[in-house]
PAZA-521760 format. One line per 4 residues: for each residue x, y, z of C-alpha. Coordinates in steps of 0.001 Angstrom, whole numbers, plus 500000, padded with zeros to 6 digits. Layout:
// PAZA-521760
X:Y:Z | ...
END
This chain:
// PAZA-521760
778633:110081:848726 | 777261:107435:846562 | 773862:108681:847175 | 774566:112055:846568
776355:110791:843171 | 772970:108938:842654 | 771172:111698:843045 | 772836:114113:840296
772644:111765:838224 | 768825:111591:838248 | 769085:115396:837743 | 771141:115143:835035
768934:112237:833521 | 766065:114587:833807 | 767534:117508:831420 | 768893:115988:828628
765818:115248:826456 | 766174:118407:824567 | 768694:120993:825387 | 772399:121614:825222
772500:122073:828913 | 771570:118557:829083 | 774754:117679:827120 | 776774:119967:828825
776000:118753:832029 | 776545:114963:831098 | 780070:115901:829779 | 780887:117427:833082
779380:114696:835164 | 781511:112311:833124 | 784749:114626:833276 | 784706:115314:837480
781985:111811:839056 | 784016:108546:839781 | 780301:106582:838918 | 777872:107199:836756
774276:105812:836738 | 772191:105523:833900 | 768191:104760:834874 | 765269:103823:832555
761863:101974:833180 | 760556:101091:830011 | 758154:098072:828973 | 759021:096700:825549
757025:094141:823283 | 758255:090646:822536 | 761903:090524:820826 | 761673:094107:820673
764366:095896:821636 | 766257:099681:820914 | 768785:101897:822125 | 767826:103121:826136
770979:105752:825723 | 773140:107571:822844 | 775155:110682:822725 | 776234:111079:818864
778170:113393:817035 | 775369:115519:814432 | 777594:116078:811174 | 778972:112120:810959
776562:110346:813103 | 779697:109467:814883 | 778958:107318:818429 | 780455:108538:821325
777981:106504:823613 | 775034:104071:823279 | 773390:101818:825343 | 770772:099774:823382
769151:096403:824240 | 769361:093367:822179 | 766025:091306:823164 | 766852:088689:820642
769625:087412:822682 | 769469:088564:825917 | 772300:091630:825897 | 772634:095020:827113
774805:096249:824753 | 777205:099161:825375 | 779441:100770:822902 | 781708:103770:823283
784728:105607:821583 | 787988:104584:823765 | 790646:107331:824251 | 792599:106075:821185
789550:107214:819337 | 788748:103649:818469 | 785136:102006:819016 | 784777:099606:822050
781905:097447:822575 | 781260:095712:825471 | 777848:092747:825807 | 776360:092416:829242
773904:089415:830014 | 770627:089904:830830 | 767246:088478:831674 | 764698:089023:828963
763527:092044:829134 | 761139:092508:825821 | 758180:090473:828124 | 755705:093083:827696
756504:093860:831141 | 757317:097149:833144 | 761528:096775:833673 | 764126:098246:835464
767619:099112:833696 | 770568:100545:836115 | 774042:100894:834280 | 776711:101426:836435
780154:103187:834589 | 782539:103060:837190 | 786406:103862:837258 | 785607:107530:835208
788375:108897:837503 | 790650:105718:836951 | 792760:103351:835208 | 790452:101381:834064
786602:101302:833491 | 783902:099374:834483 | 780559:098243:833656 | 777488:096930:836083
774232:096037:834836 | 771303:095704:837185 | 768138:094157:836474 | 764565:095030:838660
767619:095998:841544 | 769483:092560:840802 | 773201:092608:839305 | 772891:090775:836311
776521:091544:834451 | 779142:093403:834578 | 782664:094184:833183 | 786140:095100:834488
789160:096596:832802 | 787768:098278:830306 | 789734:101386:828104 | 789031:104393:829433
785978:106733:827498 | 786603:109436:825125 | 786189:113163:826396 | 782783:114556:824559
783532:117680:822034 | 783772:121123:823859 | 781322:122226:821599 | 777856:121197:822931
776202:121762:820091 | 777845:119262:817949 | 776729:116790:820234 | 772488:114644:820054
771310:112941:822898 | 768450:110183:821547 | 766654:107831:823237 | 763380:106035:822819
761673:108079:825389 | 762330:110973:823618 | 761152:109099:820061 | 757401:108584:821941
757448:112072:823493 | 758060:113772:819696 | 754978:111965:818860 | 752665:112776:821363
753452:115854:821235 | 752407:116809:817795 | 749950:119421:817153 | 746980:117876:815014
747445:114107:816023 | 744354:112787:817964 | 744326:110351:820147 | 743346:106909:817512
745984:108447:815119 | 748350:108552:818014 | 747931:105348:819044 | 748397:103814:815178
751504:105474:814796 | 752896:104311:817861 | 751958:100865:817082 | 753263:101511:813419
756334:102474:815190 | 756902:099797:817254 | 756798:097091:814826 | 758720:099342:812689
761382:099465:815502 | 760764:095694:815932 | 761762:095185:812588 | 764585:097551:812515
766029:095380:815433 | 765743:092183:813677 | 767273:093369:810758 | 770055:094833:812478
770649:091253:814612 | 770475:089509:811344 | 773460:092032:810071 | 775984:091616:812878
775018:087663:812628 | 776142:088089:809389 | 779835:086338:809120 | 781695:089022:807845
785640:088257:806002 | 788477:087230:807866 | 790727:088240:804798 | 789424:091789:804313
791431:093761:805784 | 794152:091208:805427 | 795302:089627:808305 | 798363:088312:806763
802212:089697:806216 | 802264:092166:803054 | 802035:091025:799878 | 801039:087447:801278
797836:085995:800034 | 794663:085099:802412 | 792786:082191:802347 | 789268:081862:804349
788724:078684:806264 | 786431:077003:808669 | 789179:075855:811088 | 790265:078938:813634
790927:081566:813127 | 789067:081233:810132 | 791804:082009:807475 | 794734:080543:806303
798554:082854:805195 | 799960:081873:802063 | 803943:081169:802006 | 806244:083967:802634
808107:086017:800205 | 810533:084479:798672 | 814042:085273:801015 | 811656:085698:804411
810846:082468:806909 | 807947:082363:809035 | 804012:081107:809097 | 802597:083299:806781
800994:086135:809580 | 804632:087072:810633 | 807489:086943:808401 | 811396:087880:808841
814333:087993:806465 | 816692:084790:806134 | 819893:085470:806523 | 821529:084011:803443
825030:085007:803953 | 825296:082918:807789 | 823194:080308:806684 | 824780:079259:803193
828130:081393:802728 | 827435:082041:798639 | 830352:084407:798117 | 833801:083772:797381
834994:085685:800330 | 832539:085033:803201 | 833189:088757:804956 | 831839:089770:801149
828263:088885:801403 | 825566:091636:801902 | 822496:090169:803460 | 819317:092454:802283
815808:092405:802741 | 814730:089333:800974 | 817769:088280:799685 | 821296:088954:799278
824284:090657:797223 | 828094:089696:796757 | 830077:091811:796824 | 832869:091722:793472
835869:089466:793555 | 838843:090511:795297 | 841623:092505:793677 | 843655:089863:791365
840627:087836:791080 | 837566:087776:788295 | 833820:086185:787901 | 830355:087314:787503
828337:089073:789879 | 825599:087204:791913 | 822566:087932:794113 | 819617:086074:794879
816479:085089:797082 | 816479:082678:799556 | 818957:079858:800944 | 818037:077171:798637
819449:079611:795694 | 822250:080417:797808 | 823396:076631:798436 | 822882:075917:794646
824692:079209:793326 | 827949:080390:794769 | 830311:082848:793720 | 832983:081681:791266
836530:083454:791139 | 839185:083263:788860 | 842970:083955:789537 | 843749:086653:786885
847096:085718:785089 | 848522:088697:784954 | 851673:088132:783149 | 849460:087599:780301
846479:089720:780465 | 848822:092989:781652 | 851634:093591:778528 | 854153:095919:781177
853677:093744:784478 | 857188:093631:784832 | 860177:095399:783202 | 860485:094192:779253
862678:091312:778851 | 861716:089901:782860 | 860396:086643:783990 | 856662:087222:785079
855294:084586:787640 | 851396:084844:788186 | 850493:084010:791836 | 847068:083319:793401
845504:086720:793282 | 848697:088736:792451 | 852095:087992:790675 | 855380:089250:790610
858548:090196:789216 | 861482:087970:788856 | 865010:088459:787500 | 865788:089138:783484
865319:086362:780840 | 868095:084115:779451 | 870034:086555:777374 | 869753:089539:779355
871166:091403:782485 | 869833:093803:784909 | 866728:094515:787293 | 863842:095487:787466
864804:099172:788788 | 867680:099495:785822 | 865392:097146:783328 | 866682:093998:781676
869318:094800:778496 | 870729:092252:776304 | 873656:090321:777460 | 877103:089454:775926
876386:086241:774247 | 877998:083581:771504 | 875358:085113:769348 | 876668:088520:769559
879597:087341:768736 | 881239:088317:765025 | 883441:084391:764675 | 882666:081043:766966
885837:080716:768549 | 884893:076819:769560 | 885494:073194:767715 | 882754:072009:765652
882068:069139:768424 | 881813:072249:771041 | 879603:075036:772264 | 879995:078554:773585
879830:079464:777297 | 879214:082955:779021 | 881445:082842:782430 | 879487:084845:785324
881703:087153:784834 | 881002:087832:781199 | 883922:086160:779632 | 883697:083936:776601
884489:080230:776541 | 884336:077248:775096 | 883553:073546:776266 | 883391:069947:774359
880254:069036:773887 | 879117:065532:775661 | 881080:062321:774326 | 883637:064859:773244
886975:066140:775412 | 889769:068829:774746 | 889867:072663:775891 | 886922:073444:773815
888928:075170:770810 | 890219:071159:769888 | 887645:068558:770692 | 888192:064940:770271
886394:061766:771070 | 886240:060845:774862 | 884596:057134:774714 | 883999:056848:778611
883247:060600:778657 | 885519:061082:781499 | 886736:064645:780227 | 889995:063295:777999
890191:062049:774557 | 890869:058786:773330 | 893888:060171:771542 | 895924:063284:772008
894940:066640:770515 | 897270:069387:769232 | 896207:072375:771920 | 898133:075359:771674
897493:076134:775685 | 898780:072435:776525 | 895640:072021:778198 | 895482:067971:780730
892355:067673:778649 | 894074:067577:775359 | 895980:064635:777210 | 895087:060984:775805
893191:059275:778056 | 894774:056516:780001 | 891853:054753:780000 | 889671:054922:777353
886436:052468:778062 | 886026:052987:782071 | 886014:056537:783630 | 889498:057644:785022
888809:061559:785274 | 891991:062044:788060 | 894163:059907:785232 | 895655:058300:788204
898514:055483:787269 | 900039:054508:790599 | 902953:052545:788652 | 902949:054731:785982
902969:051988:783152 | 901200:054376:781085 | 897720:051977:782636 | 895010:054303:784216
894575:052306:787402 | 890603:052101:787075 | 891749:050076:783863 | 894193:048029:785558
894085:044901:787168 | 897257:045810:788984 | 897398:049363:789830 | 900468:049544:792425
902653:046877:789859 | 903674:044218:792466 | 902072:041529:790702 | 898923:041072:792829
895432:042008:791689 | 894014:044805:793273 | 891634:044372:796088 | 889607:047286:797610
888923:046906:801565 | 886975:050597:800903 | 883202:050633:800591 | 884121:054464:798665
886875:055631:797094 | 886577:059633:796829 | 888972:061435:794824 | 889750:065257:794837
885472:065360:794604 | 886049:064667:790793 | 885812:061065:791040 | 883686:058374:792993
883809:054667:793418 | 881248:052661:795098 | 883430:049044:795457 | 880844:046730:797224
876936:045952:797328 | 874951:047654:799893 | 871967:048888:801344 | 870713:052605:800025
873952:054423:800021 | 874881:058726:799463 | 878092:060536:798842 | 877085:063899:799693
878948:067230:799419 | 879690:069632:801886 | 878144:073011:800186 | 874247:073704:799600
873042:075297:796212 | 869951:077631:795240 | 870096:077314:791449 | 872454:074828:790307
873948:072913:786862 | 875409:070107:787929 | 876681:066932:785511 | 878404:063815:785453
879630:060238:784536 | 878941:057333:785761 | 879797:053931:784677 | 878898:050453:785930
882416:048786:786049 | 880652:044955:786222 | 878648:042483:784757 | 877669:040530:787901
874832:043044:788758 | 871337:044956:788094 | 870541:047329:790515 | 870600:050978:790568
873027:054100:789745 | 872210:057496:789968 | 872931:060746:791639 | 871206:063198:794262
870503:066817:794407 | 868548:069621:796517 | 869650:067296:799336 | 868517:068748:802407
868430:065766:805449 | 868256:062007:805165 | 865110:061902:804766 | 864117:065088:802173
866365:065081:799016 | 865482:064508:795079 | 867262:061496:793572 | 867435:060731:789811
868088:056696:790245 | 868267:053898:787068 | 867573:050644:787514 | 868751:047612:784629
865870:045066:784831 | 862436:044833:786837 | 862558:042865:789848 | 860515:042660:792965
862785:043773:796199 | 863310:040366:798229 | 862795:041519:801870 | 858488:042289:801521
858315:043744:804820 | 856911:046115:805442 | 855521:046507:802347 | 856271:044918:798808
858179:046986:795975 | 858749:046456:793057 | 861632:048192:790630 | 860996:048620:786729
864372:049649:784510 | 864039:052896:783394 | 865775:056708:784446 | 863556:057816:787148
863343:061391:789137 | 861941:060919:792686 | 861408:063539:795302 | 861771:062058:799141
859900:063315:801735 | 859831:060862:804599 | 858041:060791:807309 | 859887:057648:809246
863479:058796:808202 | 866270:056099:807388 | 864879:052352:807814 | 863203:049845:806065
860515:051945:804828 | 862360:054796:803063 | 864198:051912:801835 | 861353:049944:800591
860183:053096:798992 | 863340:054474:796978 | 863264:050517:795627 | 859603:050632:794537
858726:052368:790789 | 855822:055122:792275 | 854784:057222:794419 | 854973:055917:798464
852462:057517:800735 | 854577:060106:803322 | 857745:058514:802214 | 858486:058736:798158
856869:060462:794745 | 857761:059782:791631 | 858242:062802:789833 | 859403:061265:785695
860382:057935:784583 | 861407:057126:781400 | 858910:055839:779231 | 860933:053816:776932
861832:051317:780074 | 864994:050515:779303 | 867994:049902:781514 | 871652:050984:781766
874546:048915:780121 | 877046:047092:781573 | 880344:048731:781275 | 879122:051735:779642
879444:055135:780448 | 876715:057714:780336 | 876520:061522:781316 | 874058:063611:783215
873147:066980:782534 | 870910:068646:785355 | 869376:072089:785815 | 867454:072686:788771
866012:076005:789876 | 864131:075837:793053 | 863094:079455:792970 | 860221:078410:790553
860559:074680:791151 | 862366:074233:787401 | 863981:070752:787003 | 865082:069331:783455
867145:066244:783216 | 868881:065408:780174 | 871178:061609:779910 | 873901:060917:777097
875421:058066:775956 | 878696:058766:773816 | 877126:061937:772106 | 873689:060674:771898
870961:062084:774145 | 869319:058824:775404 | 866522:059994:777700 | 865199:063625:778414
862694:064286:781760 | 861984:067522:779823 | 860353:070048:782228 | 859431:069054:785277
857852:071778:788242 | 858299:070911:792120 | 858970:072601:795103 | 859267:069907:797369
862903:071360:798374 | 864090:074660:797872 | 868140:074037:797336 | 870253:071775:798672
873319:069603:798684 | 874409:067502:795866 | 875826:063774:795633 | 875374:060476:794075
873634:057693:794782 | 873321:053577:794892 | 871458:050935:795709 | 872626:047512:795787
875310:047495:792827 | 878993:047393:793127 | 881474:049256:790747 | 880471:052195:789883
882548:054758:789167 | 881352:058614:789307 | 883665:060840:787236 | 884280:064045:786023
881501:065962:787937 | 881194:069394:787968 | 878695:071634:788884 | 877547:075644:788486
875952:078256:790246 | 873337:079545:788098 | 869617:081185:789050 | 869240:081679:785547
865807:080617:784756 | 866450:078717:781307 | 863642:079594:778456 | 861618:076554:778192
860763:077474:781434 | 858028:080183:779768 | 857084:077920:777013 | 856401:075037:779637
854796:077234:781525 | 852212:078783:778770 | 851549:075549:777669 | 850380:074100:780825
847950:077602:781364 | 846337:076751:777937 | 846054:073670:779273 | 843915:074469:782054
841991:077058:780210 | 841037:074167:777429
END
């Protein structure tokens, strides 16, 4: 079968110098043969070479095969158009074959029917190259006659074939030719030696700049774009949002081509938008959001005449300002108040007072006792007067006071010599001094004595408060001592309470294990949160002036630093309000105001018992306390609370 495949070839190579036939019969051999041989004898000058084959389109020129040798450097060279109507070349060693000699050219295109193609070149009846794998060959146009066939046989035969050449011109026109074709073939060697741009077309990633070098492959890729990673050739986007997290709200980052977008601040929040290229910007610009205060940036947040509290990215609504009753549903109106009222029904050394359930009273002010209509002076400020007062209602508070310098709130007189037994050295009147074998002395929860030195020590009540105002006396019934005095409140365990403690005089505690502390006089407000419970370090801790790492923080101190008096009786006023964390503490001596912890915000413990409190000193007496339910959130509570905003915004 080969030879008969041989042999139509040579027919077909026999027809096509001319003639459409030729070209029709060449696209069908190529269309229906497996192999196809291409013959030529030829002898060619020195470095002389020229195209054997070539089947070209006539309107473009366009190749669809040649087969030309390159005698300069040894190459049959083969180009065709490849199915994806791209140009394929293909160089196949050979001997020289521009000798002046007579040679022998087979070509060999194999595979026509196949996957692949392939190429053998034989020399004088010797394989010299060949090729495998090659892309498959185009299909030739339907139309014949859009198709040339040229050669250099058919060059020669043109000539000889003129009509009025003789012989000698014949023969000077070939050789004319022939160097012209000599020089033709030069020319075109020197062209494809020619080193032709590795940047045009551009071999790098779009819009990247290319650089020509000597090193392979001969060029060199600028950086990528600005938000893209790679080497220049191949570039892909950098995720900025994984790699840096530049928004406020991770989940709110848009990663784009080249860059990256935040999305706006969450509801409740505000800042500026951002976007950006690349991860460097993103680690060195995030996305800044501010809690909105809406209490004072929205006028109707809440119902008129409500407490507003701003939270982190919201706020709401709490109950109706000092002064006011209602809701929020039913809106806040004003409440019945001494204000409102047309006379002041109290004593000049009183104040009014709106009961819960909206009836109007009066109370002494501090230093000051009677039934609030009458006030007279109460010394020890255990709720009675130094002398008796002319009440209409016969009120026990109009009563004088059986003892006037030390705290006696029950009035109790045992032998009823007319002696208020905290005043008297011999209570019970059987001629022996008193002596106490109890550590406290509770009475009716109005009164308190602490008799003897001890360790941290609480008297604690039964009942647990939200809001609460609760006040007091104490007194320090000795002058053998300098420790402290104080009282307790939002007590919720042994080892989580507040405590507003007052020591006389510095002094370092003795027993320095496990850690040294030292006390400084002043009033102080503490807030304990212990991690190790009752023991040496909570005790340690409530001793020391400061803050305690997991056991004690110091809240306020007094800044004048000055201790309590022997023998001297001062009152407490506390409001505490651990919906918003409000604590104010206010001490009197006799009618005088003395030290004031002003406004002070925690939320260490949200309500709690109340009780009092000592450490180390004997004789103290605890009188006349009383306490009140109230949520009420007192007004400097706002002011306090604007000033500290402005504050932060300065």
């Amino acid at each position: 079968s080969q030879r008969a495949h041989r042999n139509k070839m040579y027919r077909v190579i026999t027809l096509f110098l001319y003639t459409v036939a030729a070209v029709e019969k060449i696209s069908l051999a190529l269309k229906t043969l497996s192999d196809v041989y291409v013959m030529s004898s030829f002898r060619l000058p020195p470095k002389l070479g020229g195209v054997l084959l070539g089947l070209y389109n006539k309107q473009d020129n366009k190749k669809y095969l040649e087969v030309a040798i390159m005698s300069k450097i040894n190459k049959v060279l083969v180009r065709y158009v490849r199915e994806d109507g791209k140009l394929h070349t293909v160089n196949l060693q050979s001997p020289n074959l521009a000798d002046g000699r007579s040679q022998s050219v087979i070509l060999r295109v194999g595979g026509l029917r196949r996957e692949y193609l392939s190429l053998e070149l034989y020399v004088n009846c010797r394989l010299a190259d060949s090729a495998q794998r090659l892309p498959l060959l185009v299909s030739l146009p339907r139309d014949a006659e859009l198709v040339e066939i040229r050669n250099g046989h058919k060059a020669y035969t043109r000539i000889y074939l003129l009509p009025f050449c003789t012989g000698d011109h014949t023969k000077a026109l070939i050789g004319q030719l022939i160097i012209f074709n000599q020089i033709l073939g030069e020319l075109r060697e020197d062209i494809r030696e020619q080193p032709r741009s590795r940047c045009q077309p551009n071999p790098c990633f779009n819009g990247v700049g290319c650089m020509e070098t000597f090193d392979f492959p001969g060029y060199r890729c600028g950086p990528c774009p600005e938000g893209m990673i790679g080497n220049g050739t191949h570039c892909q986007d950098i995720d900025e949002c994984s790699e840096a997290q530049p928004c406020y709200t991770p989940g709110a980052c848009v990663n784009t081509a080249k860059g990256f977008t935040c999305e706006p601040c969450p509801p409740g929040f505000w800042g500026p938008p951002l976007s950006g290229f690349g991860v460097e910007y993103a680690k060195s610009h995030r996305q800044e959001c501010s809690d909105i205060d809406e209490c004072l940036d929205l006028a109707n947040a809440c119902t008129p005449n409500s407490i507003c509290i701003n939270t982190i990215g919201s706020y709401r609504c709490g109950q109706c300002k000092v002064g006011y009753v209602g809701n929020q549903t039913a809106g806040c109106s004003p409440r019945k108040s001494c204000a409102t009222l047309s006379f002041n029904p109290c004593d000049t050394n009183a104040h009014c007072v709106i009961q819960r359930n909206g009836d109007v009273t009066c109370a002494c002010n501090v230093g000051w006792a009677g039934n609030g209509h009458t006030c007279g002076k109460d010394t020890d400020i255990d709720g009675y007067p130094d002398r008796s007062l002319p009440c209409m209602d016969n009120d026990k508070h109009c009563k004088q006071d059986n003892c006037i310098f030390t705290p006696n709130s029950g009035q109790e007189d045992a032998d009823n010599d007319g002696i208020g037994d905290q005043c008297d050295e011999d209570a019970d009147g059987d001629g022996i001094k008193n002596v106490e074998v109890c550590l406290w002395t509770i009475r009716a929860g109005m009164e308190i004595v602490q008799t003897m030195n001890s360790d941290p020590g609480l008297a604690v009540g039964y009942t647990a408060f939200n809001g609460v105002d609760f006040e007091g006396t104490f007194h320090v019934n000795t002058v053998t001592d300098d420790d402290y005095a104080g009282f307790i409140f939002g007590y919720q365990d042994s080892s989580s309470f507040y405590v507003v403690m007052w020591k006389q005089t510095e002094q370092t505690y003795w027993q320095s294990i496990p850690f040294r502390a030292m006390a400084e006089p002043g009033l102080q407000l503490k807030a304990v949160k212990s991690r190790t419970g009752p023991g040496e370090f909570l005790r340690n801790a409530l001793w020391h002036t400061g803050d305690t790492d997991g056991e004690v923080k110091l809240l306020w101190k007094d800044p004048r630093n000055v201790g309590w008096q022997d023998k001297t009786s001062y009152r407490w006023q506390l409001s505490h309000r651990p919906q918003v964390g409000y604590i104010r503490v206010k001490l009197y001596e006799g009618t005088e105001m003395v030290a004031d912890s002003n406004v002070v915000i925690d939320t260490s413990m949200r309500g709690g018992r109340l009780g009092v409190f000592c450490f180390s000193q004997e004789n103290i007496i605890w009188s006349n306390l009383r306490y009140r339910c109230n949520d009420t959130v007192p007004e400097d509570f706002s002011t306090h609370r604007k000033q500290v905003l402005m504050h932060i915004k300065v």
